[in-house]
N, C-alpha and C positions, 0 to 999 in steps of 0.2 A: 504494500500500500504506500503507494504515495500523497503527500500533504503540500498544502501552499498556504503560506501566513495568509489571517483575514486582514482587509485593511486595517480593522484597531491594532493588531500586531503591528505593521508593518508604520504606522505612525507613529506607534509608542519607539520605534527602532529608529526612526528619524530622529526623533526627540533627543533621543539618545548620541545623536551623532553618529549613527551607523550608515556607512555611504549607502547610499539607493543602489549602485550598484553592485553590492553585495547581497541587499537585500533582494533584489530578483533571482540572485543566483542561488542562496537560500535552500536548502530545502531536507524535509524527514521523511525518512522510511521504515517502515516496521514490517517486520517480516514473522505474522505468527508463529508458522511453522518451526523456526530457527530460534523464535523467541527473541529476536534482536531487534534493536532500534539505532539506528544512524541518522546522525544530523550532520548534514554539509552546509559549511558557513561560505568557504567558496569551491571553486573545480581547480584551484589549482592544484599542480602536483604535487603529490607527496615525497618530502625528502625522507622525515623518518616518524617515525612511532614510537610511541611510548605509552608502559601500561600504568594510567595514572593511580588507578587503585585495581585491586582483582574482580575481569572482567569489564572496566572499564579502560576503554582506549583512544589516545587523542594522536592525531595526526597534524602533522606541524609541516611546513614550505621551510625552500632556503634560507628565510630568512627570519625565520623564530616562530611565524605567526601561528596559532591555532589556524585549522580549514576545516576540521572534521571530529566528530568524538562516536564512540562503537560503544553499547550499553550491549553486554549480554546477559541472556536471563535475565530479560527483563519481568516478567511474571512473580520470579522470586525476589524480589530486592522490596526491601522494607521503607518505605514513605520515609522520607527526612521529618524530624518532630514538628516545624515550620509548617509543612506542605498539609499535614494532620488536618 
């Protein structure tokens, strides 16, 4: 399954100072099957990876920036107290 921010997301990202054209490029997936959720912040290439905590994974460009995070087992993962 594929997802596209509604406009209220995509203005609260403005607001933000998030460039628009990031924000188009944007985008989540979740894969039942797999149990997995990915968010792409943009399409660039990935230089490297790193597991930021277990089963969580972020992908980073040449040049430091986040572009990507990999959630698995998503199903089993416990709400942050906040999110409650």
């Amino acid at each position: 399954m594929d997802y596209t921010l509604t406009d209220h997301a995509r203005k609260r990202c403005v607001r933000r100072g998030i460039k628009e054209s990031w924000i188009r490029e944007m985008k989540l997936e979740f894969d039942p099957t797999a149990d997995a959720a990915y968010f792409e912040i943009s399409s660039t290439p990935v230089e490297r990876t790193e597991e930021i905590e277990p089963g969580i994974n972020a992908d980073y460009d040449t040049e430091g920036h986040l572009i990507s995070i990999e959630v698995l087992s998503v199903s089993k993962r416990k709400l942050s107290e906040h999110l409650e």
